[in-house]
N, C-alpha and C positions, 0 to 999 in steps of 0.2 A: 397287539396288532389289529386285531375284529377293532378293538374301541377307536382305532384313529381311522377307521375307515368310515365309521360312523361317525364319528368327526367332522372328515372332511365334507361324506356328503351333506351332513347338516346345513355346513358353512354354506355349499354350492348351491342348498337349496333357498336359505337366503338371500344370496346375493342374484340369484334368478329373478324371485320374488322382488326384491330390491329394482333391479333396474326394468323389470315388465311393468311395477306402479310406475317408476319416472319417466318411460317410457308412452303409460297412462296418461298421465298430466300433462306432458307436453303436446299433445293431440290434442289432448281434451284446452290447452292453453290457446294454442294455434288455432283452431275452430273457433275459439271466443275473440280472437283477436281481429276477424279478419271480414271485409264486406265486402260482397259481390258487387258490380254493377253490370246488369242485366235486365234488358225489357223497358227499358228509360224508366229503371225504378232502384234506388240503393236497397239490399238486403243482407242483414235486415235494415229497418227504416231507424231505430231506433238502439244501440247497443251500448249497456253499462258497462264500465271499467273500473279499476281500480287506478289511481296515479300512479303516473310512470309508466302506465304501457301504452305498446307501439302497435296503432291502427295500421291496417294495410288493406287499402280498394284496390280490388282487382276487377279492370273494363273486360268485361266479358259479352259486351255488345258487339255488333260490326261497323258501329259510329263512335267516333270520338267522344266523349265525356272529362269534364273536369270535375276536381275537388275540392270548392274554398268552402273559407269560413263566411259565415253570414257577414263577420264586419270587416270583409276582404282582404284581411293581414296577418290575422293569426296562423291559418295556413292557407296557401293554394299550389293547385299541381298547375300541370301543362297540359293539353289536350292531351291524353292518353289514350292511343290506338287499342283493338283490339288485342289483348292478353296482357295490356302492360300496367304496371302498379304506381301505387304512390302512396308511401309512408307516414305517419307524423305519429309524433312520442306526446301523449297528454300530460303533462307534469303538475299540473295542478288541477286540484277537484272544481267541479262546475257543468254549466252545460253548454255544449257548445255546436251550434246549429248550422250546417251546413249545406251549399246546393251544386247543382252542375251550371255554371255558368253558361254553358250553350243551350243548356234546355233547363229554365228558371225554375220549372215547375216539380223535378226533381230535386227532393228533400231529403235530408238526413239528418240524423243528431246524436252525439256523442256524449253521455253521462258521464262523468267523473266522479267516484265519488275519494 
């Protein structure tokens, strides 16, 4: 009876361990995934990825801001108010440069690798 007590905590202490690392990684994934806009500046300016994941700009300015790509097709948002987002999934490795079209001079750029 002692040994399946010890048993089971073992398991429980596993499965703790278990989901507090994945638990880990998904934070640690979501923080990598994601750029601010704030201060008429993307941050960061510059963020590598791995193919296949999904960027997500969040305006966190109190002026509108967009998100294309340099060659205006691959992607672009909509004016995006204060707190609101805009997604895209990079599926192939490359680099790929982008600005706020209201305000030119804000830049960013998206590594794939």
């Amino acid at each position: 009876m002692q040994t399946r007590h010890y048993f089971f905590f073992f398991a429980l202490a596993i499965l703790i361990a278990a989901v507090a690392a994945s638990a880990g990684f998904a934070a640690d994934d979501k923080a990598g995934t994601e750029v601010k806009i704030d201060n008429f500046a993307f941050s960061p300016a510059v963020i590598t990825v791995p193919a296949g994941t999904t960027i997500r700009w969040t305006n966190r300015d109190d002026i509108p801001h967009t998100v294309v790509s340099d060659d205006h097709t691959t992607f672009k948002s909509k004016p995006l108010d204060t707190d609101e987002q805009f997604t895209y999934t990079f599926a192939k490795p490359g680099t790929y440069s982008y600005f706020c079209s209201i305000h030119p001079k804000m830049t960013g750029k998206v590594v794939v690798q």
